[in-house]
C-alpha positions in Angstrom: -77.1 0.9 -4.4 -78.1 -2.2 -2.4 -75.9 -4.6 -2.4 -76.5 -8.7 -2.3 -76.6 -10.9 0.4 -75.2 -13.8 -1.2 -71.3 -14.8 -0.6 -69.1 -14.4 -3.2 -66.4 -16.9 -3.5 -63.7 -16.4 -5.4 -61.4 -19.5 -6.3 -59.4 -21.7 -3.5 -60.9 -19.8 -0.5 -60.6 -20.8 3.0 -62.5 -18.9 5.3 -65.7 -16.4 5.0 -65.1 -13.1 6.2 -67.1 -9.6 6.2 -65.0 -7.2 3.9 -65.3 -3.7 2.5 -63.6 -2.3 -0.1 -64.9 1.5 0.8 -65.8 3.0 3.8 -69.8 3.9 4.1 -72.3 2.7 6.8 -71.7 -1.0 7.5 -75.1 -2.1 5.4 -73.9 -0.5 2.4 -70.5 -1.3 2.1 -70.1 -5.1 3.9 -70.1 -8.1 1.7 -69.7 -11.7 3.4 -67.2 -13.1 0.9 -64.6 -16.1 0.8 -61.2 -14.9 1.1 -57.4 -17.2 1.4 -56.4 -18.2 5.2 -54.3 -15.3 6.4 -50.8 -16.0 6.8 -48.6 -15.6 9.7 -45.3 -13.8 10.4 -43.1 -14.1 13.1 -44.4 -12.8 15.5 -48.1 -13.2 14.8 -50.7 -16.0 15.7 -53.5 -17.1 13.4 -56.3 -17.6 15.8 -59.7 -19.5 14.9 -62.6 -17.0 15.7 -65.4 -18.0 18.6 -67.3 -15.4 18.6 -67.0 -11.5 18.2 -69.4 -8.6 19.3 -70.8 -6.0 17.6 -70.3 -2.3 18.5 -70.3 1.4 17.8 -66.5 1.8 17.5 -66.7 -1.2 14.0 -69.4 1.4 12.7 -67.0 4.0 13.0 -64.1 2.0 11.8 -66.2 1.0 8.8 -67.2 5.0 8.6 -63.5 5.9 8.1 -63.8 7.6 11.8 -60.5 5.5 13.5 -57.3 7.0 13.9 -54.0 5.4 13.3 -53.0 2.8 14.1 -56.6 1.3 13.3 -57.6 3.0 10.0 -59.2 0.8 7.5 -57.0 -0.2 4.4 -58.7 -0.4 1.2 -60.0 -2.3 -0.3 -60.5 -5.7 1.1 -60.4 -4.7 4.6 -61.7 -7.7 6.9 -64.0 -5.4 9.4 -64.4 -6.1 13.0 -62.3 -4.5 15.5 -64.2 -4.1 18.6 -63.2 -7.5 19.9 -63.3 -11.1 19.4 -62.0 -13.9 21.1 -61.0 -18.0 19.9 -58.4 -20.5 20.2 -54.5 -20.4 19.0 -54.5 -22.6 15.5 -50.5 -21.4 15.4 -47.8 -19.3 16.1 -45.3 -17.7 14.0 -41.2 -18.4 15.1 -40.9 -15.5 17.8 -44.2 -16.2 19.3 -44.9 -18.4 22.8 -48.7 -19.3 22.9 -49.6 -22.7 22.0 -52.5 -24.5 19.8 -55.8 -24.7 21.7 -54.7 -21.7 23.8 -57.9 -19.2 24.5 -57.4 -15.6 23.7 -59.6 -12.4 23.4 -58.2 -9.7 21.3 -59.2 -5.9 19.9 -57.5 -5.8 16.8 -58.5 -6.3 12.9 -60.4 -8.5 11.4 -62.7 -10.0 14.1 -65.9 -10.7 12.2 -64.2 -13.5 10.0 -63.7 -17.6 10.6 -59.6 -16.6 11.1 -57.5 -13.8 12.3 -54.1 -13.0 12.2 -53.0 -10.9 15.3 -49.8 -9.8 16.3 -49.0 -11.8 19.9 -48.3 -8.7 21.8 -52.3 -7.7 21.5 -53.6 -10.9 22.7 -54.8 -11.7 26.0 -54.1 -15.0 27.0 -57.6 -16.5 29.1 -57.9 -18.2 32.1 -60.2 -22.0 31.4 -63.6 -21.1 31.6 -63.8 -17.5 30.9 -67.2 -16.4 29.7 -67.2 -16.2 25.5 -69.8 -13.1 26.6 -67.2 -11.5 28.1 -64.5 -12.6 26.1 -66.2 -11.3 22.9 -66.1 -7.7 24.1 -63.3 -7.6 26.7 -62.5 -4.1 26.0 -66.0 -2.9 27.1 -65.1 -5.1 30.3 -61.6 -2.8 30.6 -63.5 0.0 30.0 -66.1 -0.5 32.7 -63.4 -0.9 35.2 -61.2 1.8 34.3 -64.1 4.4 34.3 -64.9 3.0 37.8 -61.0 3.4 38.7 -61.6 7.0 37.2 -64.2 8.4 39.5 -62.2 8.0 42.4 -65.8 6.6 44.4 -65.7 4.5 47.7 -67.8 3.1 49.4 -70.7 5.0 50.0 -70.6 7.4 47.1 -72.5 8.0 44.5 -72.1 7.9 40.5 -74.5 8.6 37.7 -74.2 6.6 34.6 -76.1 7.6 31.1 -77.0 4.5 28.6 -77.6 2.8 31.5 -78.8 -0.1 29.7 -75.8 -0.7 27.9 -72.6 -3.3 28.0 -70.3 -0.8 29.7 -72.7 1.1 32.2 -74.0 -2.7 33.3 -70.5 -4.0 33.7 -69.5 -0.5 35.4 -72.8 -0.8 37.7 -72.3 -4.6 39.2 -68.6 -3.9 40.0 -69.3 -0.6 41.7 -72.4 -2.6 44.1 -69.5 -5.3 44.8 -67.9 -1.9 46.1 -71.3 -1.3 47.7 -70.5 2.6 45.9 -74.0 4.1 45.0 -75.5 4.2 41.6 -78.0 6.1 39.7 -78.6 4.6 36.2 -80.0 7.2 33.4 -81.8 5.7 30.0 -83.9 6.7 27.6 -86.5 4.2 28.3 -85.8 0.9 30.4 -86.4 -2.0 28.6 -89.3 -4.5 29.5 -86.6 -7.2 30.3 -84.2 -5.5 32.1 -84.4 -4.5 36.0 -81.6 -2.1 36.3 -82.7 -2.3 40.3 -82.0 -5.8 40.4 -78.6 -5.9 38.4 -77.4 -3.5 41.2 -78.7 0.1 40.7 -80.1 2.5 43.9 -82.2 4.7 41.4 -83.1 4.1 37.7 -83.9 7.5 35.7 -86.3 6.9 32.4 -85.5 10.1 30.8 -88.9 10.0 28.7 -90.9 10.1 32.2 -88.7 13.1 33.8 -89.9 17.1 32.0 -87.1 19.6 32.4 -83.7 19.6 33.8 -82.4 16.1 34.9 -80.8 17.4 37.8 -84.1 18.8 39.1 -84.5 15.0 39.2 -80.9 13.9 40.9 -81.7 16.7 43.4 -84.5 14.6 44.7 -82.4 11.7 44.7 -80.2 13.2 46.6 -82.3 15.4 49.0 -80.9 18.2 47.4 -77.2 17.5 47.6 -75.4 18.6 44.9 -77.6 21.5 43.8 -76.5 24.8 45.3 -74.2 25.4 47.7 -72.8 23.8 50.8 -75.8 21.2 51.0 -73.6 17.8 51.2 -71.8 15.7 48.8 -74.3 14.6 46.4 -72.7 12.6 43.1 -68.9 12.0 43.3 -68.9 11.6 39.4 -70.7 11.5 36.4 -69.7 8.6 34.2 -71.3 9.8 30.6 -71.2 8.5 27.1 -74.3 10.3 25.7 -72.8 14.2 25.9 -75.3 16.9 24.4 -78.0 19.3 27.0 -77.9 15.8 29.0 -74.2 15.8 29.7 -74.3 19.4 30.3 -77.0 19.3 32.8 -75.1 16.4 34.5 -71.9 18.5 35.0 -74.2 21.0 36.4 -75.0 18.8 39.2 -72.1 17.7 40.2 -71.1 17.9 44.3 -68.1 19.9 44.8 -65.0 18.6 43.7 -66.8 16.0 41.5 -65.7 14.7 38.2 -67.6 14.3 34.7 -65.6 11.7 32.8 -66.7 11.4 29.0 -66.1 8.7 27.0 -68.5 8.5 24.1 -70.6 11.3 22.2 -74.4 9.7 21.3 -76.2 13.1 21.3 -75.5 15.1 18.3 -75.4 18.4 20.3 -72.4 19.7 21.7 -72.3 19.6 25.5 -72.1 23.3 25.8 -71.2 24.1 29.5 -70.3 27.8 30.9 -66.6 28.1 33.0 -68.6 29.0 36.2 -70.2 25.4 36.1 -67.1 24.2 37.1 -65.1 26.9 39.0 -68.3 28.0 41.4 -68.1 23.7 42.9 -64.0 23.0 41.5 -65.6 20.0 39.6 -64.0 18.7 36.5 -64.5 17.4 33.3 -61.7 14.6 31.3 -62.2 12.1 28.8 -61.3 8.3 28.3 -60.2 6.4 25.3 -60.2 2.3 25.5 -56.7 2.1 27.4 -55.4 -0.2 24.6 -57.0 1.5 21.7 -53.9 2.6 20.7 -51.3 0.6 21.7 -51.2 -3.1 23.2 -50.8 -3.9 26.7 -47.2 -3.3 27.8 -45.8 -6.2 29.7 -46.4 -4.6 32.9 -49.8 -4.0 32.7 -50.0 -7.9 33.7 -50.9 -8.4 36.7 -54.0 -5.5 36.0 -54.8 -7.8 33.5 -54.9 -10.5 35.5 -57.1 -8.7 38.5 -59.7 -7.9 35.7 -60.3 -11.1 34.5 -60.3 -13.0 38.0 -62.9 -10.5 39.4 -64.8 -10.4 36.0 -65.3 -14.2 36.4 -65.6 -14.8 39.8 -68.4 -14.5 39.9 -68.7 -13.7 36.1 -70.4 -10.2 35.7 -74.0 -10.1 33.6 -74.3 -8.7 30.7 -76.8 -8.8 28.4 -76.6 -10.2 25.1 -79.4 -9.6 22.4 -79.0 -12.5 20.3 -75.9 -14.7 18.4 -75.7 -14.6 14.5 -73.8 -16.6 12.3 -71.9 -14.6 9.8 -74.0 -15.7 6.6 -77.1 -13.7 9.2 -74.7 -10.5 9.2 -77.0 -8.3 8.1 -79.8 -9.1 10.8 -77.3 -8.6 13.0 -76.3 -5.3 12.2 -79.7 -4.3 11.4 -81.0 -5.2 15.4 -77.8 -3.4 16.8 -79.3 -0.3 14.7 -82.5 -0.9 15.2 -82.7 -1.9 19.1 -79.3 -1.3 20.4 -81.4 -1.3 24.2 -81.8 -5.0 23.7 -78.6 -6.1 24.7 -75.3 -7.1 22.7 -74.9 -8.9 19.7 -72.5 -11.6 18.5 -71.2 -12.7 15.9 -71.0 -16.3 17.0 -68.8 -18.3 15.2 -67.5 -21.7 16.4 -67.8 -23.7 19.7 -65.9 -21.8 23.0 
């Protein structure tokens, strides 16, 4: 059954917020609704919400697909928990960040006017940080920890699938300021997008390439990488798609090269045989957002630090789709479904 678009407000409300009280896909279950101001506890901080982004992982969280600790609790769950970022309203007794401070944060309850978040998984901003980044700065942590990952210097080459999208663009501008070689994969390269001029050495439309794709990357690579002892060919295969792509990728690896999976888009298991690996002592390992889990340890902060400094100076690119008030939620939700290709959407909320 459909459900409205229309807010309901129940009595002395303070905020609007996107809530489910079952898990489903996103445009069955949400509801934009008025709900009481959160409150604090001691060592919390209610933070007024700038802007938020929309991606996969709130689907899945919506879906009922998260682990602990970030399963959904029903009903009335708040959704949102790919990552926002505002301003410190308040702080509860044990807490150390003051009013007006900027903070980005991938916790609960982002797509709302208020969140309550626990200090220890808030970043504290430098002035001036980017809302676009801000919004999503797990996909920027990502981006830079897959690039840590492959182990690539200067002169190397990587391979990223989704080419077009938040991570593999962030991933592809810091590995050019590296001047480490890329080849970006997509399904079809949007009309407004120049992967070449963002940063990439070769752009792969995978509907414009018939068979195996690394028939293709052999070309690329004048044939390094397929067979044996004919050079270095790609240091690593940085892949969020999986399926007979993923596969194939892992087949074409240089020796000693490294798949590194950290999302699943295909359907179809990445079926590979033991030999694909043993016959060029390549590898295969996953990634998880580094503070999925659990929040950044105090000595993770000068890495912090690093990231946002080189993610700002000068600020990376990314592309962003369109911003959406919440009361537009659904249009919003519907375009990241719809056209995820286009570029990111927020959920923008109040002035940065």
């Amino acid at each position: 059954m459909k459900r409205p678009d229309r807010m309901l407000v129940p009595k002395e409300t303070a905020m609007k917020a996107l809530v489910f009280d079952r898990l489903g896909t996103p445009l069955e279950v949400l509801e934009l609704r008025g709900v009481p101001l959160p409150t604090i506890g001691d060592d919390e901080v209610l933070v007024e919400i700038s802007a938020a982004s929309i991606n996969p992982g709130d689907f899945l969280f919506i879906g009922g697909a998260y682990p602990p600790p970030k399963m959904a609790r029903l009903p009335g769950q708040i959704a949102g928990t790919g990552g926002g970022c505002g301003t410190v309203v308040k702080g509860g007794r044990n807490t150390s960040m003051t009013k007006g401070t900027p903070v980005a944060f991938s916790w609960f309850n982002a797509w709302a006017e208020y969140a309550v978040v626990p200090e220890r998984w808030l970043f504290r901003l430098p002035d001036g940080y980017p809302l676009e980044l801000a919004s999503q700065l797990g996909n920027v942590i990502t981006a830079w920890d897959l690039l840590a990952r492959s182990k690539a210097r200067a002169g190397d080459t990587i391979v990223l699938t989704a080419g077009s999208s938040a991570v593999a663009t962030m991933l592809l501008q810091l590995a050019r300021r590296r001047e480490i070689r890329v080849v970006s994969i997509v399904r079809a390269l949007p009309p407004d997008l120049d992967l070449l001029a963002w940063g990439a050495n070769e752009v792969i439309e995978l509907s414009k390439v018939s068979g195996p794709i690394g028939a293709r990357l052999a070309e690329l690579t004048d044939g390094k990488g397929e067979g044996e002892g004919k050079g270095e060919g790609a240091t690593a295969v940085i892949d969020c798609v999986g399926g007979s792509l993923g596969a194939d990728l892992v087949r074409s690896l240089a020796p000693g090269g490294r798949a590194i999976v950290y999302g699943g888009y295909s359907p179809d298991p990445m079926a590979i045989h033991a030999f694909d690996l043993l016959r060029k002592t390549s590898s295969v390992e996953s990634y998880a957002y580094r503070y999925f889990s659990d929040p950044p340890p105090p000595e993770d902060a000068a890495f912090v630090r690093e990231v946002l400094a080189v993610s700002s100076t000068p600020p990376l690119r990314t592309r962003i789709a369109a911003h959406y008030p919440l009361d537009e939620w659904r249009a919003a939700i519907e375009g990241t479904l719809r056209e995820p290709e286009r570029g990111k959407r927020l959920f923008r909320i109040k002035d940065w």
